[in-house]
TORDO-618526 format. One record per atom (N, C-alpha, C, O, CB): residue in one letter; x, y, z. Coordinates in steps of 0.02 Angstrom, whole numbers, plus 50000, padded with zeros to 5 digits. Glycine has a CB too. Layout:
BEGIN
aXYZ/...
This chain:
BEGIN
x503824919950648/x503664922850583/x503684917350531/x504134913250534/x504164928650565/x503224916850483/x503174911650449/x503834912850387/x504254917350385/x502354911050424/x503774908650352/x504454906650317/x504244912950232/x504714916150208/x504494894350298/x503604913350205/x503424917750173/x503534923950174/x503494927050121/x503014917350174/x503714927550235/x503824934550247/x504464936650233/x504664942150212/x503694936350312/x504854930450250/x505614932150235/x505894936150206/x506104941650224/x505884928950212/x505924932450136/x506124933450063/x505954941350057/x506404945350046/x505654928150004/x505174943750066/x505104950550056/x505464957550098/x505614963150078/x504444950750061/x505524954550164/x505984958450207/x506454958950181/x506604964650162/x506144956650264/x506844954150168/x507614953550143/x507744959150076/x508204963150075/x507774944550114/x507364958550034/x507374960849981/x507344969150008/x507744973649996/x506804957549936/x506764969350044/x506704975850073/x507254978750108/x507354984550089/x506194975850113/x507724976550163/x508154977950193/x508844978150134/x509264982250153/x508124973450253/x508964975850093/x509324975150043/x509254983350005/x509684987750008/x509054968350003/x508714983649974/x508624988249956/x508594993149979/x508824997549943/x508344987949936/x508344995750052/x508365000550090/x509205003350101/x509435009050095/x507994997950151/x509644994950126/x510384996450145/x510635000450066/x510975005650070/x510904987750168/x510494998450016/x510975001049970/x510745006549937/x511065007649886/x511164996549923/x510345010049948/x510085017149927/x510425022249997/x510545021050056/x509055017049920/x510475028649952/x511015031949979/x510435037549975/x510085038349926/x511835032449940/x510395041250037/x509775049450065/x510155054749990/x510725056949982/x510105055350196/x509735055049961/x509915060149891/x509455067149920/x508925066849951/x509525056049794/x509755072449903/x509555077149901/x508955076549839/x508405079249843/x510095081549899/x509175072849787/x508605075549722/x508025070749741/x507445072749734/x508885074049626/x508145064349766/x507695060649790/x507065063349803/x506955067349848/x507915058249839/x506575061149757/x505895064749768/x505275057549763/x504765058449730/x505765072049695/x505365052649788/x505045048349793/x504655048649866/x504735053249906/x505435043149778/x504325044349874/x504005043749962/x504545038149993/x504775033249964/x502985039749970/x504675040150056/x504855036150101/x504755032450155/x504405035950192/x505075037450110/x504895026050186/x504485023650239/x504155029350277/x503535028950279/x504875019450285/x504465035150310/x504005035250350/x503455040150339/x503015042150377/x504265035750405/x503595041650278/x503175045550228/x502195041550244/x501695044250267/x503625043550126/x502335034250219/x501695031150214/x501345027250287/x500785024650286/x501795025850156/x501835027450356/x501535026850404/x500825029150421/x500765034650393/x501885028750434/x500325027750449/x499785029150471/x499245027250458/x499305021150453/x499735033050469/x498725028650450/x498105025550414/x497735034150377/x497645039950395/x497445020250489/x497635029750314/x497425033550228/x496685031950216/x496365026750226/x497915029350148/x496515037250195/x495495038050189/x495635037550092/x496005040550053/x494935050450233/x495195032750084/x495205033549994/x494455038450005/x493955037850040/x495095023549930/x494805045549933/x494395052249949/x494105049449864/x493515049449847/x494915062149967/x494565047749829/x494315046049758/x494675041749702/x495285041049710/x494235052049728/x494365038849645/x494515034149624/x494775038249551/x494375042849548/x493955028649629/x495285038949486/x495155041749449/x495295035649388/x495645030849402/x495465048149456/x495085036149343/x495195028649278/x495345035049231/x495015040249223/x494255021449246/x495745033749211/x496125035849132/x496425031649068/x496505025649078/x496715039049147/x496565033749017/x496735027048959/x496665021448963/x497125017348966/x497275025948940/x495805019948965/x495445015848972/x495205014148900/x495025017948856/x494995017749020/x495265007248900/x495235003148830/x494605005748790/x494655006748730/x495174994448842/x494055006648821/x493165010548815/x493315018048841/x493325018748902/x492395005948883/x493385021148821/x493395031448808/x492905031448871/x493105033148927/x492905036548709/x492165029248856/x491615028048904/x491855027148971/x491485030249010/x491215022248886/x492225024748996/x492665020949075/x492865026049084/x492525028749128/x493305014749080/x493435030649058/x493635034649073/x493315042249127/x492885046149106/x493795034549021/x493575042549180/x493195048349219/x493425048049299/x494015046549312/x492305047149212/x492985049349348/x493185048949414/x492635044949462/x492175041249445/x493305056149436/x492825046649518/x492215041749558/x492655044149644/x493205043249669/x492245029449526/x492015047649663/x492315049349746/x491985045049783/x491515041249770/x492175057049780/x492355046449844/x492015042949893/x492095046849957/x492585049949978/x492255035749898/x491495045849983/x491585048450046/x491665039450127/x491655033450113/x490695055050051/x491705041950182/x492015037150214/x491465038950260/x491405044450288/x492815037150231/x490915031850267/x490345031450336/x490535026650349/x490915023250315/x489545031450334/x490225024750416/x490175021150457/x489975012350421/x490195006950439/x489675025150503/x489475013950363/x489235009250330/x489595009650245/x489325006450200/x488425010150337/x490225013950233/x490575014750174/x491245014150183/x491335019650210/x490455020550144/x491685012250181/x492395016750191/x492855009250168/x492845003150168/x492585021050296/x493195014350152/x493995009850116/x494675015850152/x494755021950147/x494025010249983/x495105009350193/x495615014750222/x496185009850229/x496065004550257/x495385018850299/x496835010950206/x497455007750175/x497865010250287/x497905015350321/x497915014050063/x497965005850292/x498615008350362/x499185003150385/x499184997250405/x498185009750445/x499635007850373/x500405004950384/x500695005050442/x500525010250471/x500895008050348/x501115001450480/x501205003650528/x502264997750523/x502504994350477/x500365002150593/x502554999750597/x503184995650604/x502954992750659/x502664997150692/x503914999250611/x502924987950684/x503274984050740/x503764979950749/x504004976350705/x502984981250761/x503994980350825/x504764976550812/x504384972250884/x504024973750932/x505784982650821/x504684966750859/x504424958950918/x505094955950956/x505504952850922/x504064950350861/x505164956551000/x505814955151040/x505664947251063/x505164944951091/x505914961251112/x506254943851044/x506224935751069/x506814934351099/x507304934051063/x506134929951010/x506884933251169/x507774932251190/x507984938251194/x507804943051228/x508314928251137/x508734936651120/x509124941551101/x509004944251053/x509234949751039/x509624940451098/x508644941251020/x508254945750938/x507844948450935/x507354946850968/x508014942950883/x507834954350889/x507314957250856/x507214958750822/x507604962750796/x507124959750861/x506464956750780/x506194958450725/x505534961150694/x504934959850706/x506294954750706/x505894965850644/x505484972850616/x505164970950579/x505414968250530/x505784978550587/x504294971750588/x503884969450522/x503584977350502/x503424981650542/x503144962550541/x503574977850442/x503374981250405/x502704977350399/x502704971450380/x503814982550352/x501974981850421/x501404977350420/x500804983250393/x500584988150423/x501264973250505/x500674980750327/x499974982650321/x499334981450333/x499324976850374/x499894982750286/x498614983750315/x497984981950347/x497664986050308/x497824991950313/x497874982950423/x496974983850244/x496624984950231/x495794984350235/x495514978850238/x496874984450208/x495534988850235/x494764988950286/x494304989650236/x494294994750202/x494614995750348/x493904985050227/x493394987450169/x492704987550196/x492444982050203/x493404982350102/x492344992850213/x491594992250233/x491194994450179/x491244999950153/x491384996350295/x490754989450162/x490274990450106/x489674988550132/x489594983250163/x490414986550042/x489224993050121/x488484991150151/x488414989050215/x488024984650236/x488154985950116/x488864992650251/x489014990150359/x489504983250347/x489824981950398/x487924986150424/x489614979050296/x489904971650295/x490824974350300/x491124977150254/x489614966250202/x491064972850357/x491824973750350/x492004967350313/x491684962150312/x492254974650425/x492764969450273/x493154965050260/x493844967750239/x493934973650226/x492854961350216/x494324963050235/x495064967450217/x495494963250201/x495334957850176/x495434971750275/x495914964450209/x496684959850211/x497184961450222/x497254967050196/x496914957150166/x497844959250256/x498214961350290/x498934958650265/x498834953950225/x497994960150352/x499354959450271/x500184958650263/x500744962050292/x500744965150345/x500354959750206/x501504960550227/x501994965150243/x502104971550165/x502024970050106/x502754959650262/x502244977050186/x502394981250134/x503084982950153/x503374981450205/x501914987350125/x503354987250090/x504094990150081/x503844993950008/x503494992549960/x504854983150072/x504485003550050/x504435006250000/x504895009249969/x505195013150006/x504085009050004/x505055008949923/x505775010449881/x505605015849823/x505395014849766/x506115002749839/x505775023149863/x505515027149803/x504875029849785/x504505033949814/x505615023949757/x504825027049737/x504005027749709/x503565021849678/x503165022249632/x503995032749651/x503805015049726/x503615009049729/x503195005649801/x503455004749857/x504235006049713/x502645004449786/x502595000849857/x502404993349833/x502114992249780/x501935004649914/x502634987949883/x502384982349889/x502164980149918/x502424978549972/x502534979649883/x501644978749904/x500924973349970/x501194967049941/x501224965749880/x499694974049953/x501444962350004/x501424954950001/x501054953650051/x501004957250101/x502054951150004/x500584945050034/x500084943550067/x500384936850060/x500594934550007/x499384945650045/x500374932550139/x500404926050140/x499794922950118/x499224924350137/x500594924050199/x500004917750066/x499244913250045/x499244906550097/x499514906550153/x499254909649945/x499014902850079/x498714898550129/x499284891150112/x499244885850142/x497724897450112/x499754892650057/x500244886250066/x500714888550090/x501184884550088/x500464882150010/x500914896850130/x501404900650182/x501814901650100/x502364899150093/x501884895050268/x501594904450057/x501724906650003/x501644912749982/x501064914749975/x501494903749973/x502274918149964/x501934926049969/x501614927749895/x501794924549845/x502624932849988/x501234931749892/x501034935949832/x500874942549853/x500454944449893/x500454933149794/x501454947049802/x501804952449793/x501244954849744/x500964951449702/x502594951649769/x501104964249763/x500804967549697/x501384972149715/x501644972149771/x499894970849687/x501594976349659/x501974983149661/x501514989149617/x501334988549559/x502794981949622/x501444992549642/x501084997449653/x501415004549630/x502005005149645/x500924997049721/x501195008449606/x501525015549577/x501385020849650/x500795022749649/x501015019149489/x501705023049702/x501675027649735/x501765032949736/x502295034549709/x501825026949759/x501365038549764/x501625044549761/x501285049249850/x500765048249882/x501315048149673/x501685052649860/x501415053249938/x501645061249930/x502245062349928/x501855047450013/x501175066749926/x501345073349953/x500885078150010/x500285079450008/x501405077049893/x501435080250063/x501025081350123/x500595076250141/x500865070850150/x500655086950117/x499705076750153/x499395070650178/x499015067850139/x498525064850160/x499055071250230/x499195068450051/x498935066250008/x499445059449981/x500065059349976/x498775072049965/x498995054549967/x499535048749935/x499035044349898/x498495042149918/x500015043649998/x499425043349829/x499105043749768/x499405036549766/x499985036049784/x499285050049709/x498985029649743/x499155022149724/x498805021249652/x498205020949643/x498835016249784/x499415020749593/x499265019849536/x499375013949503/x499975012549506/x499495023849510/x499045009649472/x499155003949445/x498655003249389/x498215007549385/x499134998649496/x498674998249346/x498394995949273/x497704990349292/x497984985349316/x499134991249221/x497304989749291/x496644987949280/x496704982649205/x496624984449147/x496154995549272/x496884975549232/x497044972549144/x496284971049160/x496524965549175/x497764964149114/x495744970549169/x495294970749152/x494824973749114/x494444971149074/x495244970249178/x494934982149137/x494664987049089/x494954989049047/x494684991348996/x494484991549107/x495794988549061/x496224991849019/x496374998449053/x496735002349022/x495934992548951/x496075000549125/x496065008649130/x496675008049195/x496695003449236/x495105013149155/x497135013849191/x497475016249244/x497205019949291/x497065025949291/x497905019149226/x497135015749334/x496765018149414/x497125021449459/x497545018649494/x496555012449459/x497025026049462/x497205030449526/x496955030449567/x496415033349560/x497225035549526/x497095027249655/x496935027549691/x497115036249753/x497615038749778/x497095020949696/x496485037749752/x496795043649804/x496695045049872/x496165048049879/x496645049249785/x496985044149925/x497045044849988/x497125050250026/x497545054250006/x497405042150000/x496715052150098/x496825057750127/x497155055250183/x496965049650200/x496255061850138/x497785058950230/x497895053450264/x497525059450339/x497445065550342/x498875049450257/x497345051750410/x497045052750461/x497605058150485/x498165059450462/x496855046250502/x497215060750541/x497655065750596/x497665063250636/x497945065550686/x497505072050618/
Protein backbone atom coordinates (compact mmCIF):
# COMPACT_ATOMS: atom_id res chain seq x y z
CA UNK A 1 0.00 0.00 0.00
CA UNK A 2 1.50 3.17 -0.93
CA UNK A 3 2.55 5.61 1.81
CA UNK A 4 -0.52 8.24 0.67
CA UNK A 5 -3.34 6.01 1.82
CA UNK A 6 -2.18 5.91 5.24
CA UNK A 7 -2.81 9.08 6.83
CA UNK A 8 -6.55 8.79 5.49
CA UNK A 9 -7.20 5.31 6.99
CA UNK A 10 -5.80 6.34 10.19
CA UNK A 11 -7.86 9.25 10.49
CA UNK A 12 -10.72 7.05 9.43
CA UNK A 13 -10.12 4.26 11.93
CA UNK A 14 -9.60 6.99 14.59
CA UNK A 15 -12.72 8.35 13.97
CA UNK A 16 -14.73 5.32 13.48
CA UNK A 17 -12.92 3.90 17.08
CA UNK A 18 -14.17 6.97 18.94
CA UNK A 19 -17.77 7.39 17.94
CA UNK A 20 -20.08 5.54 20.10
CA UNK A 21 -23.65 3.50 18.04
CA UNK A 22 -26.26 6.41 19.25
CA UNK A 23 -29.66 5.64 19.12
CA UNK A 24 -30.34 9.41 17.80
CA UNK A 25 -27.61 8.91 15.29
CA UNK A 26 -29.22 9.62 12.01
CA UNK A 27 -26.31 10.01 9.69
CA UNK A 28 -25.28 7.18 6.97
CA UNK A 29 -22.99 4.56 7.89
CA UNK A 30 -20.27 2.47 6.28
CA UNK A 31 -22.31 -0.03 5.41
CA UNK A 32 -25.07 2.14 4.56
CA UNK A 33 -22.95 3.35 1.21
CA UNK A 34 -21.54 -0.12 0.14
CA UNK A 35 -22.46 -1.07 -3.40
CA UNK A 36 -22.64 0.60 -6.61
CA UNK A 37 -25.10 4.07 -7.03
CA UNK A 38 -26.90 5.13 -10.49
CA UNK A 39 -26.83 9.16 -10.58
CA UNK A 40 -30.90 9.51 -11.35
CA UNK A 41 -30.41 13.49 -11.09
CA UNK A 42 -28.48 16.52 -10.70
CA UNK A 43 -30.28 19.45 -8.62
CA UNK A 44 -28.32 23.28 -8.47
CA UNK A 45 -29.82 25.60 -5.92
CA UNK A 46 -28.48 29.16 -4.50
CA UNK A 47 -26.80 29.67 -7.45
CA UNK A 48 -24.93 33.00 -7.83
CA UNK A 49 -27.25 33.52 -11.55
CA UNK A 50 -31.20 32.76 -10.34
CA UNK A 51 -30.96 31.47 -14.21
CA UNK A 52 -28.58 28.18 -12.99
CA UNK A 53 -30.82 27.42 -10.62
CA UNK A 54 -33.14 24.15 -11.44
CA UNK A 55 -32.60 20.34 -12.08
CA UNK A 56 -31.11 18.07 -14.69
CA UNK A 57 -31.89 14.09 -14.84
CA UNK A 58 -30.28 11.57 -16.12
CA UNK A 59 -30.99 8.47 -17.25
CA UNK A 60 -28.07 5.55 -17.36
CA UNK A 61 -27.24 3.83 -21.20
CA UNK A 62 -24.92 1.92 -22.29
CA UNK A 63 -23.44 5.12 -24.13
CA UNK A 64 -24.48 7.58 -20.81
CA UNK A 65 -24.07 6.72 -17.27
CA UNK A 66 -22.33 8.05 -14.16
CA UNK A 67 -22.24 5.39 -11.20
CA UNK A 68 -20.30 6.12 -7.72
CA UNK A 69 -19.30 2.16 -6.05
CA UNK A 70 -17.83 1.42 -2.76
CA UNK A 71 -16.77 -1.54 -1.73
CA UNK A 72 -14.16 -3.19 1.59
CA UNK A 73 -11.41 -5.38 0.91
CA UNK A 74 -9.12 -6.87 3.30
CA UNK A 75 -5.49 -8.14 1.68
CA UNK A 76 -3.79 -10.70 3.83
CA UNK A 77 0.23 -10.59 3.84
CA UNK A 78 1.96 -13.21 6.33
CA UNK A 79 0.41 -12.19 9.58
CA UNK A 80 -1.31 -8.96 8.58
CA UNK A 81 -4.20 -7.58 7.42
CA UNK A 82 -5.33 -4.82 5.71
CA UNK A 83 -8.77 -3.09 5.20
CA UNK A 84 -9.10 -0.72 2.27
CA UNK A 85 -11.98 1.21 2.08
CA UNK A 86 -11.97 1.57 -1.93
CA UNK A 87 -13.93 3.65 -4.20
CA UNK A 88 -14.53 3.65 -8.17
CA UNK A 89 -16.06 6.15 -10.33
CA UNK A 90 -17.40 5.39 -13.98
CA UNK A 91 -18.08 8.06 -16.29
CA UNK A 92 -19.52 7.08 -19.84
CA UNK A 93 -20.14 9.95 -22.05
CA UNK A 94 -20.87 9.50 -25.65
CA UNK A 95 -19.75 5.36 -25.32
CA UNK A 96 -16.03 7.13 -24.05
CA UNK A 97 -15.47 5.48 -20.42
CA UNK A 98 -13.55 7.25 -17.86
CA UNK A 99 -13.38 7.49 -13.92
CA UNK A 100 -11.26 7.50 -11.03
CA UNK A 101 -10.66 5.54 -8.27
CA UNK A 102 -9.42 5.66 -4.45
CA UNK A 103 -10.00 5.35 -0.64
CA UNK A 104 -13.32 6.72 1.07
CA UNK A 105 -14.50 6.98 4.85
CA UNK A 106 -17.75 7.83 6.34
CA UNK A 107 -18.43 9.64 9.48
CA UNK A 108 -22.01 10.54 9.83
CA UNK A 109 -23.06 12.73 7.22
CA UNK A 110 -19.55 13.19 5.73
CA UNK A 111 -17.96 11.27 3.04
CA UNK A 112 -14.37 11.45 1.87
CA UNK A 113 -12.95 10.60 -1.54
CA UNK A 114 -9.09 10.61 -1.32
CA UNK A 115 -7.22 10.11 -4.54
CA UNK A 116 -3.47 9.31 -4.78
CA UNK A 117 -1.80 11.95 -7.18
CA UNK A 118 1.10 11.04 -9.00
CA UNK A 119 3.89 12.37 -6.28
CA UNK A 120 1.99 9.25 -3.89
CA UNK A 121 0.35 12.41 -2.48
CA UNK A 122 -3.43 12.25 -1.25
CA UNK A 123 -6.16 14.74 -2.21
CA UNK A 124 -9.17 14.64 0.00
CA UNK A 125 -12.82 16.17 -1.10
CA UNK A 126 -15.46 15.95 1.85
CA UNK A 127 -18.62 15.75 0.64
CA UNK A 128 -22.18 16.40 2.40
CA UNK A 129 -23.91 12.81 2.61
CA UNK A 130 -27.11 11.65 3.03
CA UNK A 131 -28.26 7.92 2.35
CA UNK A 132 -32.11 6.84 2.88
CA UNK A 133 -33.21 3.30 2.01
CA UNK A 134 -31.63 3.06 -1.73
CA UNK A 135 -31.54 6.65 -2.22
CA UNK A 136 -28.17 8.61 -1.46
CA UNK A 137 -27.96 12.18 -1.91
CA UNK A 138 -23.93 13.87 -2.44
CA UNK A 139 -24.08 17.60 -1.70
CA UNK A 140 -21.36 20.02 -2.19
CA UNK A 141 -20.73 23.88 -3.39
CA UNK A 142 -19.87 24.51 -7.09
CA UNK A 143 -17.22 27.66 -6.42
CA UNK A 144 -17.55 28.01 -9.92
CA UNK A 145 -21.17 28.75 -10.36
CA UNK A 146 -21.70 29.52 -6.94
CA UNK A 147 -24.63 26.74 -7.01
CA UNK A 148 -25.12 23.87 -4.37
CA UNK A 149 -25.19 20.67 -6.22
CA UNK A 150 -26.99 17.90 -5.30
CA UNK A 151 -25.98 14.86 -6.47
CA UNK A 152 -28.75 12.05 -6.53
CA UNK A 153 -28.27 8.37 -6.59
CA UNK A 154 -30.36 5.21 -7.01
CA UNK A 155 -28.63 2.46 -5.53
CA UNK A 156 -28.17 -1.13 -7.84
CA UNK A 157 -29.97 -4.42 -6.62
Amino acid sequence: MKKGFIFPLAVWLVLMVGCKDDEDNTGANLNDILGTWTLTETIFTDCDSVSQNGNQSHECTSSNCIQYSFSIDTIQSNQDSVVLFSYNISYISNGQTSGESGEFAVNNDKLSLCQENEDEASTCRFIDLSIKENGMSLISNNEITGCKETLVFLKEE
